[in-house]
PAKOLLO-373893 format. One line per 2 residues: for each residue x, y, z of C-alpha. Coordinates in nm, 2 decimals, padded with zeros to 4 digits. Layout:
% PAKOLLO-373893
X Y Z; ...
This chain:
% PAKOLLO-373893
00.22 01.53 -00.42; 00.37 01.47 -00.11
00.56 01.72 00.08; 00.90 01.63 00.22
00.78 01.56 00.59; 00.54 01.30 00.46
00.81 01.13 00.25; 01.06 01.13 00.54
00.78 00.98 00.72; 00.67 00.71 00.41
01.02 00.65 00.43; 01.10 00.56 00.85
00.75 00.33 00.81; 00.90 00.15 00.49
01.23 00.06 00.67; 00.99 -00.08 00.91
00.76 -00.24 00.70; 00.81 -00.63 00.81
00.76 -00.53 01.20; 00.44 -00.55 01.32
00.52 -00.39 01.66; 00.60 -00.07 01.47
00.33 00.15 01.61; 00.26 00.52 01.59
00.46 00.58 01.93; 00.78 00.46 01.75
00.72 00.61 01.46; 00.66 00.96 01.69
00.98 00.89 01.84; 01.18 00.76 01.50
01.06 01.14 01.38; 01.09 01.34 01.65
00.79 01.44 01.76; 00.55 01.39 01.99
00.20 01.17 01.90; 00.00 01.50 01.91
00.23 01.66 01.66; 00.30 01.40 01.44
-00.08 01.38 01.39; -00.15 01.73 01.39
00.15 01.77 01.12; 00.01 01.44 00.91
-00.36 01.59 00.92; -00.23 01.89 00.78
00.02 01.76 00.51; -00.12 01.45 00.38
-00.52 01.44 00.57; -00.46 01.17 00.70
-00.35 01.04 01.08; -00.05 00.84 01.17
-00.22 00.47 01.17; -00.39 00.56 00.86
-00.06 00.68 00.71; 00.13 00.33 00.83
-00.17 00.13 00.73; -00.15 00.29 00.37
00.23 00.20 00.35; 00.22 -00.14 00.43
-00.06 -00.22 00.18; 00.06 -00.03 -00.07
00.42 -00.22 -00.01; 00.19 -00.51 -00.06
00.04 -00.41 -00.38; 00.36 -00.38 -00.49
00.45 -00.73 -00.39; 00.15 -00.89 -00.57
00.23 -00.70 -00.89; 00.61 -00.87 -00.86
00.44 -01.19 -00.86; 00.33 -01.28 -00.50
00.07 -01.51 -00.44; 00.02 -01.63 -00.07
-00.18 -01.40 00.08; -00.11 -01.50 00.44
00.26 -01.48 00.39; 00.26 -01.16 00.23
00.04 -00.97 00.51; 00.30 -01.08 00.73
00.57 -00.95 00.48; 00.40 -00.63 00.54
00.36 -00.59 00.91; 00.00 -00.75 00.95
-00.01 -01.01 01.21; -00.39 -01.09 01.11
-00.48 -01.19 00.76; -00.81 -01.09 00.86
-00.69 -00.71 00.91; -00.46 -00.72 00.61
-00.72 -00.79 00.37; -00.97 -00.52 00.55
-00.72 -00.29 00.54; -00.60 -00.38 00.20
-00.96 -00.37 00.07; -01.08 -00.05 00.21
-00.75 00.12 00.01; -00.79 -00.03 -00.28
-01.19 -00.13 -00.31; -01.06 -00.49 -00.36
-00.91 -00.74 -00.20; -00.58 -00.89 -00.21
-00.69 -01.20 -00.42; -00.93 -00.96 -00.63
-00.63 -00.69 -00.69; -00.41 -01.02 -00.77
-00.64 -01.16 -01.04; -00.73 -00.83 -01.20
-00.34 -00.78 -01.23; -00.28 -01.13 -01.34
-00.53 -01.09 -01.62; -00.46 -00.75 -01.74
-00.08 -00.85 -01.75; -00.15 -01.17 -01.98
-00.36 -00.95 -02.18; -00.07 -00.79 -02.23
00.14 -01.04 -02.28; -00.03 -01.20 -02.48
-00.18 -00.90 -02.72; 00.17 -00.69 -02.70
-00.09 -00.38 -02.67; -00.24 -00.26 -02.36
-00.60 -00.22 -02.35; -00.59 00.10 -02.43
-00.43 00.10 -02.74; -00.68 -00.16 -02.83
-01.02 00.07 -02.73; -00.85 00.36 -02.91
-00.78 00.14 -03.24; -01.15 00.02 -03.21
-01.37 00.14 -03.51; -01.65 00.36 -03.42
């Protein structure tokens, strides 16, 4: 769980999430801190430094996004602050392990299950007959 420092800092990325200028030197200032404390603070309270941490936002913002129903992948890294859909989907991919056309189908196919079925697929595996 996230202590309340990281969630204040979760927070002043998310209100930033469409900018891709917002760098860790804003994001420093926007909490008060120097660079060297901010990371020294993150490292601490969430191992992880402050690009990571902004990275993390953005494509998790993005996952979000794709779950709602987004499909252009070029328009949403730019939704979330990439100005590269090169570095999106790298960045995307090394959070997730997939990238954001792989995370879209595999949620596009496990919500039609769904849909479709009315059960999830666990439901189904635990109602399966040994």
């Amino acid at each position: 769980m996230d202590s309340l420092f990281v969630k204040r800092v979760r927070d002043i990325v998310s209100t930033h999430i469409k900018d891709p200028e917002f760098n860790v030197n804003r994001l420093a200032d926007e909490v008060g801190l120097s660079y060297s404390q901010l990371a020294r603070r993150l490292r601490a309270e969430a191992n992880m430094n402050p690009t990571r941490l902004i990275r993390a936002v953005r494509v998790e913002y993005a996952a979000g996004m794709i779950r709602d129903g987004h499909r252009n992948m070029t328009e949403l890294g730019q939704k979330v602050g990439f100005s590269s859909l090169t570095y999106f989907s790298r960045s995307f991919k090394e959070h997730f392990g997939v990238s954001p056309l792989g995370y879209a189908k595999r949620y596009r196919n496990r919500s039609v299950t769904r849909r479709v079925h009315g059960v999830s697929m666990e439901d189904l595996q635990l109602a399966r007959p040994e």
